[in-house]
N, C-alpha and C positions, 0 to 999 in steps of 0.2 A: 492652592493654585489660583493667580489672577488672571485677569485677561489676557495678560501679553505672556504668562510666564506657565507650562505646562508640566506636572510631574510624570513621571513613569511611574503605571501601578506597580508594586509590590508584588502581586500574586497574580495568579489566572483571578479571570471574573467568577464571584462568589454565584452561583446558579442559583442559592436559595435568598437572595438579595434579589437580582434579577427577575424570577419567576413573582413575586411577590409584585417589585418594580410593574412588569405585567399587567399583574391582576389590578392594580390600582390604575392602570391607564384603559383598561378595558372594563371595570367594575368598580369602580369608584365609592359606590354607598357599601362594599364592603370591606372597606377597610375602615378602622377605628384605630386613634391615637399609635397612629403609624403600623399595625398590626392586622394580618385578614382573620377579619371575624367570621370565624366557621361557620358559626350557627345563620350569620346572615347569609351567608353565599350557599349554603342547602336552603334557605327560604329563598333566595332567589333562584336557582337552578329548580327549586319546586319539585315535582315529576322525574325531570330528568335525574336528579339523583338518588344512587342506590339505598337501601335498606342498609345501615351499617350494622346491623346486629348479623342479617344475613347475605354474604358476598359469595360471588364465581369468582376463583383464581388459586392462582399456586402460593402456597406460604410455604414458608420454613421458618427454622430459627437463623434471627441472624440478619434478616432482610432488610429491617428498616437499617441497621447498622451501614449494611453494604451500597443503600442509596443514599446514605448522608457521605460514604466515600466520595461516591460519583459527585456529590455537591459540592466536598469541600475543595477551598481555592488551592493551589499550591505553589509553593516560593523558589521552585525547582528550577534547574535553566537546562539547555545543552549544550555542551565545549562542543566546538571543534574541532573534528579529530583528523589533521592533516594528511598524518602517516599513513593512515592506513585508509585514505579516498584516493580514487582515482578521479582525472581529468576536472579537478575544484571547479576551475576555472569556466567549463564549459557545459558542465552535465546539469542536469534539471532533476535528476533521483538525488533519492535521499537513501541512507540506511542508518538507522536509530540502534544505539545497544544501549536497551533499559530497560525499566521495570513500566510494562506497555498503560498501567495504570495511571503514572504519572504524565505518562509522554502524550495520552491521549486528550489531556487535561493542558499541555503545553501547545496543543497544536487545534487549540477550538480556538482563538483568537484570529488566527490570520486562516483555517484553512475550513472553517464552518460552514457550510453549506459550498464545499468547492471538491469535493471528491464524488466520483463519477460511479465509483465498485470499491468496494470492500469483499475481499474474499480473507479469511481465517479459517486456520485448521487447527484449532485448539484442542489440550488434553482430553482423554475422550474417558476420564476417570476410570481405568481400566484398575487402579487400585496401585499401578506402576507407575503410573504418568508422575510427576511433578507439577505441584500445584502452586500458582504463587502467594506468597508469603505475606498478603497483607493481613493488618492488623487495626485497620481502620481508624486509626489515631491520626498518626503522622508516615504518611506514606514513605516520603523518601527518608525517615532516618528509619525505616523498614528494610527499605532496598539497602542503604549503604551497609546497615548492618547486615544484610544477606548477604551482600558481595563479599564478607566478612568468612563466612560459609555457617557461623552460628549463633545464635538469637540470644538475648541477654542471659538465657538459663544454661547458657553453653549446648543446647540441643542444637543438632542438624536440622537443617531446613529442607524437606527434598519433597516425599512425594506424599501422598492422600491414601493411606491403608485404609479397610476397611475395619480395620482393628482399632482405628482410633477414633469410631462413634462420627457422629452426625457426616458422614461418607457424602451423601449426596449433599447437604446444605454445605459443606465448605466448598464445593466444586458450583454448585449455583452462586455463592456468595464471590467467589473468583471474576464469574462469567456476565453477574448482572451489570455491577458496575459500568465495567469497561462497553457492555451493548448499547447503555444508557446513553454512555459519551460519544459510542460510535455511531449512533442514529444522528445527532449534531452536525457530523462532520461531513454527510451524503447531501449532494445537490436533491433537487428536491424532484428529481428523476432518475435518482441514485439508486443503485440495490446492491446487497450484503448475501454472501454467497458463504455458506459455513459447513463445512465436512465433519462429519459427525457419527456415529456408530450408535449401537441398538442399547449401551451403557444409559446415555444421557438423552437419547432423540425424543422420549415424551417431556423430558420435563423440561428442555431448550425450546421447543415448541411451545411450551405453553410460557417461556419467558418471553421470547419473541412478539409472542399475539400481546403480550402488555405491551413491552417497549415500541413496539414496531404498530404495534394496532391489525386484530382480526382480520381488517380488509386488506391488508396491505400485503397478505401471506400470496404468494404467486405459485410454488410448488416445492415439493420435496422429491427431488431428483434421486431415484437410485443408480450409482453408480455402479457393477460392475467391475469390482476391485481384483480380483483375482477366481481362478478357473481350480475346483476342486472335485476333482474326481476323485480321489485319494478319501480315507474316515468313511466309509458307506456304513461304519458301527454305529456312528454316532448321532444322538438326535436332531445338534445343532452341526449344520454343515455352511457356515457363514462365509459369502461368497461376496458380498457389496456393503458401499459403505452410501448412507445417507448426505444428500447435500440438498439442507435447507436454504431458502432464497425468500426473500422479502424484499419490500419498495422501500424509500422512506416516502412515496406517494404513486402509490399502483396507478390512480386514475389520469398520471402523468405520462405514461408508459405508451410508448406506443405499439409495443410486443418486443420479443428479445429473438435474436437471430439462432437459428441451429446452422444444422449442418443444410446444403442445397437438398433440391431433391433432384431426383433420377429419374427419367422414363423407367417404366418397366421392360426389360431383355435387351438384345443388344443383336442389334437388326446388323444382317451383315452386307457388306456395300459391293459384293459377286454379283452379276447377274450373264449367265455362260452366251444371250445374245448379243455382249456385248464385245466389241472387240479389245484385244489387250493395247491395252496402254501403262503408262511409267509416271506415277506419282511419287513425289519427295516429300517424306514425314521429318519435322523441326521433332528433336526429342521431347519439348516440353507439350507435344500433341498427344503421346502416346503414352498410354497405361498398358507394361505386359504382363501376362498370369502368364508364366514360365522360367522358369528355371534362370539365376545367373550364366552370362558364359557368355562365349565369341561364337557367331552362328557364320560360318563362311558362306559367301556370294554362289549362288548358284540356284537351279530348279530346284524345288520343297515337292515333297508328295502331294498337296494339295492341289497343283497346278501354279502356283507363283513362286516368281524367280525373284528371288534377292538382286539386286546390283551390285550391291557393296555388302562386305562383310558390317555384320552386327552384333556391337558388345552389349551385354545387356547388365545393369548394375544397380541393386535395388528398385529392380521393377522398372526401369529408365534406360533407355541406351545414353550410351558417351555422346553420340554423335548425327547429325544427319542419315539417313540412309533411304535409296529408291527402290521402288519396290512395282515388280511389274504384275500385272495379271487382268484379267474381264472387270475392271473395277467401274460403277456407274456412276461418279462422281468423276468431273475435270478437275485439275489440280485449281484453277479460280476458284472451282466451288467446294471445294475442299475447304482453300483454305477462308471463305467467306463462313462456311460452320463453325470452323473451329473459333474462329473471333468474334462469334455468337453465342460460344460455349459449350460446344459440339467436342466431346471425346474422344480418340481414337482406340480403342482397345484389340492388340494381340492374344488370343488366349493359349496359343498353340506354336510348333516348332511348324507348322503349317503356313505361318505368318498368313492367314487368314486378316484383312481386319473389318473390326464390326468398330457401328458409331452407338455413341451413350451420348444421348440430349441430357443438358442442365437446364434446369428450369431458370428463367431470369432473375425471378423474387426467391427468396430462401423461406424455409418451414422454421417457427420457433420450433426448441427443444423439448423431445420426446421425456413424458417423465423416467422412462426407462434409457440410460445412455450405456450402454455396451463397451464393452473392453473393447472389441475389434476396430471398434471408432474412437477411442479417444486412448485407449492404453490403460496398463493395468500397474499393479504395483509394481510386476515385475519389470515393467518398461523405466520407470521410476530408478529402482534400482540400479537399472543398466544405465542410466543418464549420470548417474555419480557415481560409478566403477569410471563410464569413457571420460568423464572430467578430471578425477582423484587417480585413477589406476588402481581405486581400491574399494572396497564398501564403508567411505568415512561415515554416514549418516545411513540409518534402517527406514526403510519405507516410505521415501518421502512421496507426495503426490508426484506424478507424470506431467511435465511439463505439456504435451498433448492434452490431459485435461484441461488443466488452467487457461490454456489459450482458448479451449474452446467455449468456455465459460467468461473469459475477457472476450472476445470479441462478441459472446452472443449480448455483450451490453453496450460493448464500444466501437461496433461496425462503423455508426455513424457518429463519429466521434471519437477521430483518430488521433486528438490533444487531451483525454482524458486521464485525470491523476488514477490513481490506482493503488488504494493501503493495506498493505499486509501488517498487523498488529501481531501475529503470532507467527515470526517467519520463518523460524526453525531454519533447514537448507537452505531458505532463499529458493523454492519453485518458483514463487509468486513472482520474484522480479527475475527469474530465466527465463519467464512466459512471457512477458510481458517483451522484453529486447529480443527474443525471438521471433513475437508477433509482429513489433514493428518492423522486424528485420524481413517477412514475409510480406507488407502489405504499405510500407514504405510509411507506416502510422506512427507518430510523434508521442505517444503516452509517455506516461513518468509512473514510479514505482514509488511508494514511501515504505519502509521495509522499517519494523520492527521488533526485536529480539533478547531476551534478559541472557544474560552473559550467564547461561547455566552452565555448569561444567559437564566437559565430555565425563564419559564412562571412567572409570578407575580399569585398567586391562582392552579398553576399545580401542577399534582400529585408529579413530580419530585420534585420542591418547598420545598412540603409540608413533604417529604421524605429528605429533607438534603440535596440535589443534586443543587450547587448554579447553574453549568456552565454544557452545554452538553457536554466538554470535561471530568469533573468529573464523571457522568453519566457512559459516555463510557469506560472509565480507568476501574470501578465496574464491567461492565458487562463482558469484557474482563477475568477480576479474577474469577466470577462466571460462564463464559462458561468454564473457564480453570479448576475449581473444580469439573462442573458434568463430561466432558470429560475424565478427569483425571480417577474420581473413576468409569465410565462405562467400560475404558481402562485396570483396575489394573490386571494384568497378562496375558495382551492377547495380545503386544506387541512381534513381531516375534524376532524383531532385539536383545531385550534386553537392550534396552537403556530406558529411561525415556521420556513420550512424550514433549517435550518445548510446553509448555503452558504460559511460561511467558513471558515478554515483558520490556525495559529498558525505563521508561518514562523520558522524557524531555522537557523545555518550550523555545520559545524562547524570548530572550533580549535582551537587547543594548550590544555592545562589552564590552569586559573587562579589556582591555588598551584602557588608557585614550587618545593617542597619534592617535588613530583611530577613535576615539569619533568626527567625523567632517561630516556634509553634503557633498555629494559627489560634487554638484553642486558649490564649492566652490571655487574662485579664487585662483590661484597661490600662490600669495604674500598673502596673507591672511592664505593659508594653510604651509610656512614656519613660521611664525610669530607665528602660533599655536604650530608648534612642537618645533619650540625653547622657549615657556612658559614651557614645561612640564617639570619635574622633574624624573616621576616615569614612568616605562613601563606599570603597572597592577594596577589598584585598589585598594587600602586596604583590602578591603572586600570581592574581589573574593580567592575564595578556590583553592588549588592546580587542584582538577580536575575540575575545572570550565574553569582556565586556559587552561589546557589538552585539554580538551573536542575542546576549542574553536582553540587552536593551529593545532589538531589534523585535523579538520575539511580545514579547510585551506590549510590546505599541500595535502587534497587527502586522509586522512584516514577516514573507516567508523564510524557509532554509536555506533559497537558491537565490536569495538575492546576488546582484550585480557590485561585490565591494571591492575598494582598494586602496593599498595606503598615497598617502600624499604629503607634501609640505603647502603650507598655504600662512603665508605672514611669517614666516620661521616656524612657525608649530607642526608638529606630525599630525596630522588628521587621518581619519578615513570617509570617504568617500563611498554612497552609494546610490549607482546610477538606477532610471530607471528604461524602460524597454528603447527608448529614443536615444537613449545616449545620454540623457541630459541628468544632472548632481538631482538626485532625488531627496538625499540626507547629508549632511555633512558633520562628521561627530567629531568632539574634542574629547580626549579619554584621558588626561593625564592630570590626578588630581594632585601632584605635589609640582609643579609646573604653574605659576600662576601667569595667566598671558594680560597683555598691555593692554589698552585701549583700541590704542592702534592696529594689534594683532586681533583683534574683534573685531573690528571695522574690516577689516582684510576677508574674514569667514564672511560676512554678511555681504561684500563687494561680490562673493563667489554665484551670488544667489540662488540658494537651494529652496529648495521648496523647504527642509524643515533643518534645524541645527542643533546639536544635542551636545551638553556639555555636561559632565559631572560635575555636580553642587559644591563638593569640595576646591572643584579648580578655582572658585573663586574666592578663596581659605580668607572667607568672612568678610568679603568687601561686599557689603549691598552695593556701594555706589558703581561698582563695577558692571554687577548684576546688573541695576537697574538699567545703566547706559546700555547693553548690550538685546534687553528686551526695550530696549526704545528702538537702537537701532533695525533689530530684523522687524520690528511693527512699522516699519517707515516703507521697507520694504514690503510687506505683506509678506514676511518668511515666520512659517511656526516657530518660537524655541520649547526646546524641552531641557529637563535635568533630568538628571539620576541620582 
């Protein structure tokens, strides 16, 4: 690389280059002949460092393997996957089908310290679950061969019996990696939210307190999964599921939001020296405990007359309706409580009504969180029968949870990203377009999921749905469709809610010249790049390339692109938030452009210009004109 002339890295950034990098800018006397010299850096840490003969922590077999995973670079990109996104053009989600190990590893460049919540509901090694299938070599020719359905020995790849020895270390070996990577990716007021059962809950904990750091552990929420009366035989009668929570910096935090709080009882607004008068309840005042149904207009045994007939529908009436009796509130003052936070509550065919004060500030969350408040599996389940009309996926979280664990971090912070790495269904990104749909908050989802295959004989199956990532792609579009039409004109802002989402998979790179194991020697890796001919593929597409360029340099998934002609050449085009040419890429390396057609790109003035190495099929003097030209201008160029 010269001054005027930049390349595109090859790989994500090598962590244990980096880390190293680091140590040598902050600790200097312990490096030696470009290497940190151990022995100096425990003479200088002195004290502070441990006894290495004797240590506190969790080992396995397998461990230092699974953090050199985490470390090493990878050549991997993501295609584009048109067909099956909705609204490309306009949406700020994401949803990833891949092997979450690489993808997390793809998305530390541009999205490192910019995600707000990380919630995953990973395998919970039940002995059934499906574990994935790295082998800490070379990750993606892992996956491709898993996508395959079987590993070089012709074996299935599926799930973690406990018949096949080290049970817990290949499910810790799974789980460390990927926590390592996802601690990276949390703004630094960020917290990681993880559903978890009584299988793996001590020894997640004691991985977390590493990755995460002891102080930064905030609680382990018991969840309230489901109501079992039923087994009183039996010893274990397991009723809730664990949900661990960590910072990636606690003393950032300014506390996490629950549910509001209530006054105690519910004071009723009768007082029999008053005279009757006629107040009008708006439906969104009123909370009823009674029965669905039309209550017709008339005197009620209690002493209060209906005015109008009232339907009552999930707890809600349809409609306005007056209601007369000795009530000691004037309808002014009525309605100044209620736009203070003041509740209306019916609890009876009496139409009695009492008020419930809201507190102004909300309580963080109880480490004990109740079905009754946030839903249980079986609500879960009911959310993907009314989307599917069927049970395509078992027991996924209750969109009711989720939200309420996204907002209790992104109340104030209603542009925050939000990464589901393990998304199974897709709850995470139902919560999340539902919340905004509640609260008129802008969040974005990045969704996650290895293209595992449905059941052999399951309803998903039997329904078209080959891989749980197709699955979740659907339901996404069908939470976005009821969303959509329950929302249609009742958006404050005036904008349209983003219900959609840019899908993408991921694959081998797309220049062939990067196409190498990393672990590869020297002389071996010159000898490969001087065979190549061509920078790109044949068969990758311009935004394929893009995509893959893009990522690389530090740009997101939801960039702003699009094609163009610019001097006769097809370019693309990508704007930034103002409208204005952020990049401008030339992608076509059997296409050699003119001077003149150079001069045209650098006329366009982008902040930066990308052109494949090959376009210029061995002309330095072309090159070199074209990094004089954008250096005249102050525009970066780069290659590929």
């Amino acid at each position: 690389m010269t001054d005027e002339i930049y390349e595109t890295p090859s790989t994500t950034p090598n962590f244990q280059t980096e880390l190293a990098a680091q140590l040598a800018d902050l600790i200097p006397e312990a490096i030696a002949d470009g290497k940190v010299d151990v022995e100096k850096l425990k003479e200088l840490l002195d004290g502070d460092a441990a006894d290495g003969s004797e240590r506190f922590g969790l080992f396995w077999p397998g461990k230092k393997r699974a953090l050199r995973a985490a470390q090493e670079p990878t050549t991997a990109t993501l295609k584009p996957d048109f067909e099956n996104s909705k609204d490309w053009d306009t949406t700020q989600n994401v949803f990833i089908e891949g092997d979450n190990l690489e993808v997390l590893k793809i998305l530390q460049k541009h999205y490192h310290a910019k995600i707000k919540l990380i919630y995953i509901d990973p395998p919970y090694n039940t002995g059934k679950d499906f574990v994935y299938p790295d082998n800490y070599k070379e990750g993606l020719d892992t996956y491709l061969e898993w996508t395959r359905q079987v590993n070089e020995e012709g074996k299935k790849v599926s799930t973690n019996a406990e018949t096949e020895g080290r049970y817990h270390s290949n499910w810790l070996n799974m789980m460390y990696p990927r926590l390592k990577l996802a601690r990276n990716l949390l703004k630094d007021d960020g917290v990681i939210f993880i559903s978890i059962d009584d299988n793996e809950v001590a020894n997640l904990r004691r991985v977390l307190d590493e990755v995460f750091g002891e102080a930064n552990f905030i609680e382990n929420y018991i969840w309230e999964s489901n109501f079992r009366p039923d087994n009183s035989s039996r010893i274990e009668r397991e009723n809730a599921q664990h949900v661990l929570c960590y910072a990636r910096n606690k003393s950032l935090l300014t506390g996490l939001v629950g549910a509001q709080k209530a006054t105690e009882g519910l004071p009723s607004l009768t007082k029999s020296s008053m005279k009757p008068s006629t107040l009008t309840f708006d439906p969104d005042w009123v909370d009823f405990q009674l029965a669905d149904g039309t209550y017709e207009a008339g005197e009620r045994s209690s002493g209060y007359t209906l005015e109008t007939d009232v339907t009552v529908v999930d707890g809600c009436a349809t409609a306005p309706f007056r209601l007369t009796g000795r009530v000691i509130w004037s309808q002014q003052y009525l309605e100044q409580q209620v736009s203070e936070g003041t509740r209306i509550v019916i609890k009876g065919g009496g139409f009695v009504p009492y008020s419930r004060k809201i507190a102004t500030s909300a309580l963080a969350p109880t480490t004990l969180i109740p079905r009754d408040q946030v839903g249980d599996v079986l609500a879960g389940n009911a959310e993907i029968r009314g989307l599917f009309g069927d049970a395509v996926f078992n027991h996924p979280k209750p969109t009711t949870l989720l939200k309420y664990l996204i907002n209790s971090v992104t109340s104030d912070d209603s542009d925050a990203i939000v990464l589901d790495f393990f998304a199974g269904s897709a709850s995470t990104a139902h919560a999340v377009l539902a919340l905004n749909a509640s609260d008129n908050g802008r969040r974005h989802f990045v969704a996650v999921q290895l293209p595992e295959p449905t059941p052999e004989g399951s309803i998903a199956a039997s329904k078209g749905y080959a891989t749980i990532a197709e699955l979740a792609r659907k339901r996404i579009d069908l939470a976005g469709r009821e969303i959509s039409e329950g929302m249609d004109g009742q958006l404050d802002t005036g904008d349209a809610a983003d219900v959609g989402f840019r899908a993408y998979k991921l694959a081998d790179t797309n220049f062939s010249k990067w196409r190498l194991s990393s672990d590869v020697d020297e002389d071996a890796l010159q000898q490969h790049l001087l065979s190549l001919r061509d920078s790109a593929t044949d068969d990758a597409t311009a935004d394929e390339l893009l995509t893959e360029i893009l990522l690389k340099q530090g740009y997101s998934l939801t960039e702003s692109v699009s094609p163009a002609e610019v001097g006769g050449l097809d370019v693309r085009l990508v704007r930034d938030r103002d409208g204005d040419v952020a990049v401008l890429a030339y992608l076509n390396e059997h296409v050699k452009p003119t001077l003149e057609q150079l001069r045209a790109l650098v006329d366009e003035a982008p902040t930066r210009i990308i052109v494949l190495e090959d376009a210029f099929q061995g002309d330095d003097e072309l090159k070199t004109n074209l990094a004089q030209l954008a250096k005249s201008k102050g525009i970066e160029l780069w290659t590929a």
